[in-house]
C-alpha positions as CSV (number, residue, x, y, z in Angstrom):
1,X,0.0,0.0,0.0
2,X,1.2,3.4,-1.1
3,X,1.9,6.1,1.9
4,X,-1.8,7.6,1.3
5,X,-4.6,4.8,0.6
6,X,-5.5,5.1,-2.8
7,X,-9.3,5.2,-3.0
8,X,-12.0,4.7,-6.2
9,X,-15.3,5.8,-5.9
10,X,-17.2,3.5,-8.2
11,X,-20.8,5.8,-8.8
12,X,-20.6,9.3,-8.5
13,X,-24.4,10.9,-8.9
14,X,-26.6,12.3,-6.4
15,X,-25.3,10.6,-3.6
16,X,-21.8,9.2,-4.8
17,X,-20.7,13.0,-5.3
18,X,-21.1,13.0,-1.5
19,X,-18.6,10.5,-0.5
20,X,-16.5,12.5,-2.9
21,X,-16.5,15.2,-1.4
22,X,-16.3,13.8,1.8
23,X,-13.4,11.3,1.5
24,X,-11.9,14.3,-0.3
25,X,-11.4,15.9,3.3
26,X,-9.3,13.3,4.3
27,X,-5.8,13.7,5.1
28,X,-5.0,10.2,4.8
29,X,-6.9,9.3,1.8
30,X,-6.0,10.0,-2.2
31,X,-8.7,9.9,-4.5
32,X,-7.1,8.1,-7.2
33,X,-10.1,6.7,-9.4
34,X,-13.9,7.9,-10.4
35,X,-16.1,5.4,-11.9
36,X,-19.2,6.5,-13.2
37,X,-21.3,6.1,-16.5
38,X,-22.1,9.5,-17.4
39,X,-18.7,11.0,-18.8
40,X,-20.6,14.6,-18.6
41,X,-20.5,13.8,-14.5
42,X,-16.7,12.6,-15.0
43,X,-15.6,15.3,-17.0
44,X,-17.0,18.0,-14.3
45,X,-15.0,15.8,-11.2
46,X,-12.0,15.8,-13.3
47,X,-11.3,19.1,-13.6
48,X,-11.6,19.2,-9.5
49,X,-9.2,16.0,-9.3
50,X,-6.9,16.1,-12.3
51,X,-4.8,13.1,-10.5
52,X,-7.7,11.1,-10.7
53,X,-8.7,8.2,-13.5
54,X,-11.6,8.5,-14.8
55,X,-13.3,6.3,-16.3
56,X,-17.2,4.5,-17.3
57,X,-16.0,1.1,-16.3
58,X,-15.2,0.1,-12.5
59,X,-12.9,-2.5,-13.4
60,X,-10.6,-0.4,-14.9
61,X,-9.9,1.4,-11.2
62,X,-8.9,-2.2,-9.6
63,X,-5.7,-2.7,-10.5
64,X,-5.0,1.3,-9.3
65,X,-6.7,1.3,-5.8
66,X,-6.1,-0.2,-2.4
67,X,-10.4,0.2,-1.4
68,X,-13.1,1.5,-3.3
69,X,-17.0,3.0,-2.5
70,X,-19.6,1.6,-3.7
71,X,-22.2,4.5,-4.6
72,X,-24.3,2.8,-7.4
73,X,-28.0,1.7,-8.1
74,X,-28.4,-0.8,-5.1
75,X,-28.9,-3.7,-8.4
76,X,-25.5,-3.3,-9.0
77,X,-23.8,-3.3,-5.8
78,X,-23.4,-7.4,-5.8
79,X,-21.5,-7.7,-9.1
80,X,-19.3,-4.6,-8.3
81,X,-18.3,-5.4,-4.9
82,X,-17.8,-9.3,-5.6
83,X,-15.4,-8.6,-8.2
84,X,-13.9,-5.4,-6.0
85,X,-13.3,-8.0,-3.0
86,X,-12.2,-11.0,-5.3
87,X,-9.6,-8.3,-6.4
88,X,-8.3,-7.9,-2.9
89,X,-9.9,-4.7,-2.3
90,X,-11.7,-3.3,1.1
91,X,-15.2,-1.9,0.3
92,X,-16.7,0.2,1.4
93,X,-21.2,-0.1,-0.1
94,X,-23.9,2.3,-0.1
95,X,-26.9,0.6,1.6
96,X,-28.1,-1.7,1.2
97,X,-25.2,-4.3,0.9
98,X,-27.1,-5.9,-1.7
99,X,-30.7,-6.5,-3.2
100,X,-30.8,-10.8,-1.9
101,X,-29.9,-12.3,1.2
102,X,-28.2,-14.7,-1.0
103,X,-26.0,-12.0,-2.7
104,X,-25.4,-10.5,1.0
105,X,-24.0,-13.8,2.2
106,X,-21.9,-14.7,-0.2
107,X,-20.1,-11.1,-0.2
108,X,-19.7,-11.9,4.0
109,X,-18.4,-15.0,2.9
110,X,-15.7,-13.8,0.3
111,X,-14.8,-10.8,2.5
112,X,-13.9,-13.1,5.3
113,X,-12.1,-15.3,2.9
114,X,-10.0,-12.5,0.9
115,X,-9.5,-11.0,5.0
116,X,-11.2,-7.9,3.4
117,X,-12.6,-5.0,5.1
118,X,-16.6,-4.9,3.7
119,X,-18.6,-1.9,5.7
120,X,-22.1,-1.1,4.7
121,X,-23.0,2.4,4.2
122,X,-25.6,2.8,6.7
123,X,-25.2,6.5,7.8
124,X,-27.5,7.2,10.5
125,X,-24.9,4.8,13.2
126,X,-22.7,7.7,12.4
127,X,-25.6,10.6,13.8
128,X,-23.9,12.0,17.0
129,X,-27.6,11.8,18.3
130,X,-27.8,7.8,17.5
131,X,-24.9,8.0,20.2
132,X,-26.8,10.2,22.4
133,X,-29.8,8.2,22.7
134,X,-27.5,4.8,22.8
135,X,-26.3,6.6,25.7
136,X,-29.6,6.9,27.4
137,X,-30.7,3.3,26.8
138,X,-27.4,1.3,27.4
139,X,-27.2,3.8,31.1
140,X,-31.1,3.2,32.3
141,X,-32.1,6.5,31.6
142,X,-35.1,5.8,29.8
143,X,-36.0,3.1,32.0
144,X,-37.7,-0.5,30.1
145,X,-38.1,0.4,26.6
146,X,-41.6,-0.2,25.9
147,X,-41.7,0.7,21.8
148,X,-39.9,2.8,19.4
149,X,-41.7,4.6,16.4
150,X,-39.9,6.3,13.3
151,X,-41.1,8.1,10.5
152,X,-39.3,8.7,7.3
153,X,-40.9,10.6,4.3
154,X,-40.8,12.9,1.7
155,X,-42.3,13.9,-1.8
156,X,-39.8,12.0,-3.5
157,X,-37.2,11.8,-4.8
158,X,-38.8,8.7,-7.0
159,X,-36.2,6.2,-7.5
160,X,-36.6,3.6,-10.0
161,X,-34.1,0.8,-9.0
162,X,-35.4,0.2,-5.8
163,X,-39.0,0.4,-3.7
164,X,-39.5,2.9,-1.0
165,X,-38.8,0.0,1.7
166,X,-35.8,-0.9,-0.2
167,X,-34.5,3.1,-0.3
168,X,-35.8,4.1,3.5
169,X,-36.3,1.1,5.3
170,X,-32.8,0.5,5.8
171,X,-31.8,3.6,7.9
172,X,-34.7,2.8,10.8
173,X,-33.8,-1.0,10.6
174,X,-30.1,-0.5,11.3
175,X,-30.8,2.3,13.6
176,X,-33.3,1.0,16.0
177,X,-31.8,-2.8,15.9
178,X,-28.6,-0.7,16.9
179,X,-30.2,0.7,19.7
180,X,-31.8,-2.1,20.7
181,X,-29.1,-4.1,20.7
182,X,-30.7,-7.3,18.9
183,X,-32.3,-8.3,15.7
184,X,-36.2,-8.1,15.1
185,X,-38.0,-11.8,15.8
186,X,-40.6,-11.0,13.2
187,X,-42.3,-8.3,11.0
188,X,-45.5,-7.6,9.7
189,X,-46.2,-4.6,7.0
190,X,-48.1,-3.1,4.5
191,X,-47.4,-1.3,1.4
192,X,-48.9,0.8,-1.6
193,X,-48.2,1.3,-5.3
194,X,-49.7,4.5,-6.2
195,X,-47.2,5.9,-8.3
196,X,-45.8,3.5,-10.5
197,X,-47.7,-0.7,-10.2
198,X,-45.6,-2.8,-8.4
199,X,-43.1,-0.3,-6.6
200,X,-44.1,0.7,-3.3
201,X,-43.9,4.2,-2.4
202,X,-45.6,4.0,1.0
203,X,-45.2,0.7,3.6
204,X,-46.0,0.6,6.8
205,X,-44.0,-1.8,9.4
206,X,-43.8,-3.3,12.7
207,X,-41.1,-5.1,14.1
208,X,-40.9,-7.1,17.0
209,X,-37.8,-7.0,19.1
210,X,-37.0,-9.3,22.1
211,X,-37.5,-8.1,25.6
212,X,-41.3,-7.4,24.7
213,X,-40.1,-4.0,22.4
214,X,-41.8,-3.3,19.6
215,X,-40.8,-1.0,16.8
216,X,-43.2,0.4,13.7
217,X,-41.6,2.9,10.7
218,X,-43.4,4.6,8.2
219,X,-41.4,4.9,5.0
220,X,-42.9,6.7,1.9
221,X,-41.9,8.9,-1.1
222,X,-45.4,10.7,-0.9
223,X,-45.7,12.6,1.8
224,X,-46.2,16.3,2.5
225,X,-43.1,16.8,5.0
226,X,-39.9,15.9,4.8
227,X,-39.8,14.1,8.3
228,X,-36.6,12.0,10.0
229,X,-38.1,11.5,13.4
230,X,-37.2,8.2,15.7
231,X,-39.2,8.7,18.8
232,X,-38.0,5.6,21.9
233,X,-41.0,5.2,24.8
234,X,-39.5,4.2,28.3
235,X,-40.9,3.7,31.5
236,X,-39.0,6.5,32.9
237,X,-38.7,8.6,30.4
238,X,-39.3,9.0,26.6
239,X,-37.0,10.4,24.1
240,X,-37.4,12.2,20.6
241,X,-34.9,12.3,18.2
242,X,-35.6,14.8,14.7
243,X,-32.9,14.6,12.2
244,X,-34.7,17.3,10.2
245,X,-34.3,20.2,13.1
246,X,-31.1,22.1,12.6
247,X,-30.9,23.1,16.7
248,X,-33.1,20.4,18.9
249,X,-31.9,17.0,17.6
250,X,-32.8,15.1,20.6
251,X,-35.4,16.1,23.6
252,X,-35.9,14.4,26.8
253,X,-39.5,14.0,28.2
254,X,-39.8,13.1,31.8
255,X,-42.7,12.2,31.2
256,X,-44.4,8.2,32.6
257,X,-47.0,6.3,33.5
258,X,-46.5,4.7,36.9
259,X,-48.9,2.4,38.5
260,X,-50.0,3.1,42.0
261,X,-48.1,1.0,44.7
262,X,-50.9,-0.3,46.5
263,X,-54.2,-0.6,45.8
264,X,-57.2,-2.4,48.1
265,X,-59.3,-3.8,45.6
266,X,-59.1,-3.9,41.5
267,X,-61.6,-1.0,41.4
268,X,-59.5,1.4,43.3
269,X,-56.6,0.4,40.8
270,X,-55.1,4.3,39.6
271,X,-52.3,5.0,37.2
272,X,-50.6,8.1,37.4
273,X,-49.6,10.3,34.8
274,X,-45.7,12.3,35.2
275,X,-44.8,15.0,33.4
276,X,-41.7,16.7,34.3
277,X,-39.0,19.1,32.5
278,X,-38.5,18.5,29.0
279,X,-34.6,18.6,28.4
280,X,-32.9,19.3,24.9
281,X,-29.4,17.9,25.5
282,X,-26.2,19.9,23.4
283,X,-25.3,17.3,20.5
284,X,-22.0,17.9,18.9
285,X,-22.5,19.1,15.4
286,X,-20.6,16.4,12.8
287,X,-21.5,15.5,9.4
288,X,-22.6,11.5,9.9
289,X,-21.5,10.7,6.3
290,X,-17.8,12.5,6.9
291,X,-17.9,10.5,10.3
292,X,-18.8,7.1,8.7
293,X,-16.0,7.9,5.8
294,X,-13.6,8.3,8.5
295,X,-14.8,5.1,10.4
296,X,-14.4,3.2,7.4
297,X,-10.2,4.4,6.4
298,X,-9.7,3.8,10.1
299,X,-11.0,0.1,9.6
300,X,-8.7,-0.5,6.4
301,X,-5.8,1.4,8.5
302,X,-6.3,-0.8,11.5
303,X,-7.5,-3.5,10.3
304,X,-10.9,-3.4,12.6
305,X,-14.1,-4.6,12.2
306,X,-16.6,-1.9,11.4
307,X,-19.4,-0.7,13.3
308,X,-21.8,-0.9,10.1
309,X,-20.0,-4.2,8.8
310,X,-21.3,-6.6,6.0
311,X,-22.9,-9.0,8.8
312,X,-25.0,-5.8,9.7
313,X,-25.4,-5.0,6.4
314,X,-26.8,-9.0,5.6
315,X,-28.6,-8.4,8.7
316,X,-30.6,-5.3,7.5
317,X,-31.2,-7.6,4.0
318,X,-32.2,-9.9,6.4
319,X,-35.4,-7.9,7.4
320,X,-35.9,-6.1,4.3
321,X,-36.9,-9.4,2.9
322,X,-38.9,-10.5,5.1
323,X,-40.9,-7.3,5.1
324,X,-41.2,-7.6,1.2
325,X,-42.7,-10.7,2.5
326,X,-45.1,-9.5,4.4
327,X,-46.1,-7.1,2.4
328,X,-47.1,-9.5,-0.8
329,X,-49.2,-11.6,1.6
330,X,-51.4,-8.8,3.1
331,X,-49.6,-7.8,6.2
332,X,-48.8,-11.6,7.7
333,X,-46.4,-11.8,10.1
334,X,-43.2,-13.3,8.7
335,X,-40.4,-14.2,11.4
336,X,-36.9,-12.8,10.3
């Protein structure tokens, strides 16, 4: 490996312009290829990165990198990072890892093989508020964790390659099991085609999580508001985390339910309703995608597992497609 790690970034559109930019901060990091299949795009990146290859065809960059990012339509991100890994390259893949659990387990497999570093682009583990409200559950602050509910919409953008569950899902899944700390047992969901037959732009899910928790998101491309909003129900206190809000990114309710500690007969049975200070703790202001860009060079570097690694990433699969599941037989549970 040369003195800087020599990186490609295979897919540099809407999103792949990102890591771009954001591996471009990166003192140990040269951007030596950009793959992409619009020359137009290429042609507009090269004149930012003159040292850089371009070129239309990924394959072309393997010989010249030591890792490369995966930024592609999510159909393509098997082939690419099979052949990226079978090179001897780490990877580093948009989410999700892949569009099968098959393809998902074989890319685990060959990245264990090869002793390859294979993360999973899944951005929101990298949210200095994610860590926040971590925090609060790992410490007992928010007491039993009763359920957790996330919404994530917008009016569009429309994506062709991939459903709304497929292009949203993904971000609650691998946040809440995160915070949870365990896998969903089962899910059950919903979903509508009402822009395009076939391709859901709306779902509705509910996972359940061991430990009694229960989780539901609300992912859809036609929506009103542009909402990112994970809200985590304790029996102490309850916690609100908006992604959207520039300033309050998490608030605190001390706010409960508590059952009366004695009681003579059912009928005088009370429950009494706290509602205390509502606290809006200071969150450190870092950019999650330069944050997970960084995580993922430090890996290679070191040689460490990722936080976001491809297990996760098959994990996330996992769930996905047992939601598609559900969804094509009416909203049946289907154990993950």
């Amino acid at each position: 490996m040369s003195e800087l790690l020599r990186l490609g970034i295979i897919g540099c559109g809407s999103w792949g312009k990102n890591y771009v930019r954001s591996f471009g901060t990166l003192e140990e990091v040269k951007l030596a290829g950009l793959c992409d299949l619009s020359s137009k795009r290429l042609e507009s990146l090269h004149r930012r990165l003159p040292g850089a290859v371009i070129t239309t065809d990924y394959r072309k960059l393997l010989d010249k990198t030591d890792a490369v990012c995966i930024a592609t339509e999510a159909v393509s991100h098997f082939k690419i990072a099979r052949d990226a890994l079978e090179a001897g390259k780490d990877v580093l893949v948009e989410k999700p890892l892949a569009t099968s659990v098959e393809e998902c387990e074989r890319l685990v497999e060959m990245a264990a093989k090869k002793g390859r570093i294979l993360m999973v682009g899944h951005v929101f583990l990298f949210n200095r508020a994610v860590s926040v409200l971590k925090g609060y559950m790992s410490d007992g602050v928010l007491g039993k964790i009763y359920y957790i509910h996330a919404t994530r919409t917008n009016l569009g953008p429309i994506r062709k390659d991939v459903n709304a569950v497929w292009d949203l899902a993904p971000h609650d899944i691998s946040t809440i099991s995160y915070l949870v700390g365990a896998q969903p047992l089962e899910v059950s969901a919903t979903g509508s085609s009402y822009l395009s037959d076939g391709v859901q732009d709306m779902a509705f899910i509910s996972m359940r999580y061991p430990d009694d928790i229960s989780a539901n998101v609300h992912v859809s491309w036609l929506y009103p508001r542009k909402t990112r909003e994970t809200t985590i129900i304790g029996s102490k206190k309850m916690a609100v985390f908006d992604d959207v809000s520039t300033l309050e990114k998490i608030k605190l309710f001390d706010k409960g339910v508590m059952k009366e500690p004695a009681y003579d007969s059912y009928g005088d049975f009370q429950l009494s309703l706290r509602s205390g200070d509502i606290t809006i703790p200071n969150v450190e202001v870092k950019e999650p995608l330069l944050a997970e860009c960084a995580h993922f060079i430090n890996c290679v570097l070191k040689r460490e597992r990722p936080l976001s690694d491809g297990v996760e990433g098959l994990n996330v699969v996992r769930v996905i497609d047992a939601i598609t599941k559900s969804i094509r037989m009416s909203g049946n549970p289907v154990a993950v």
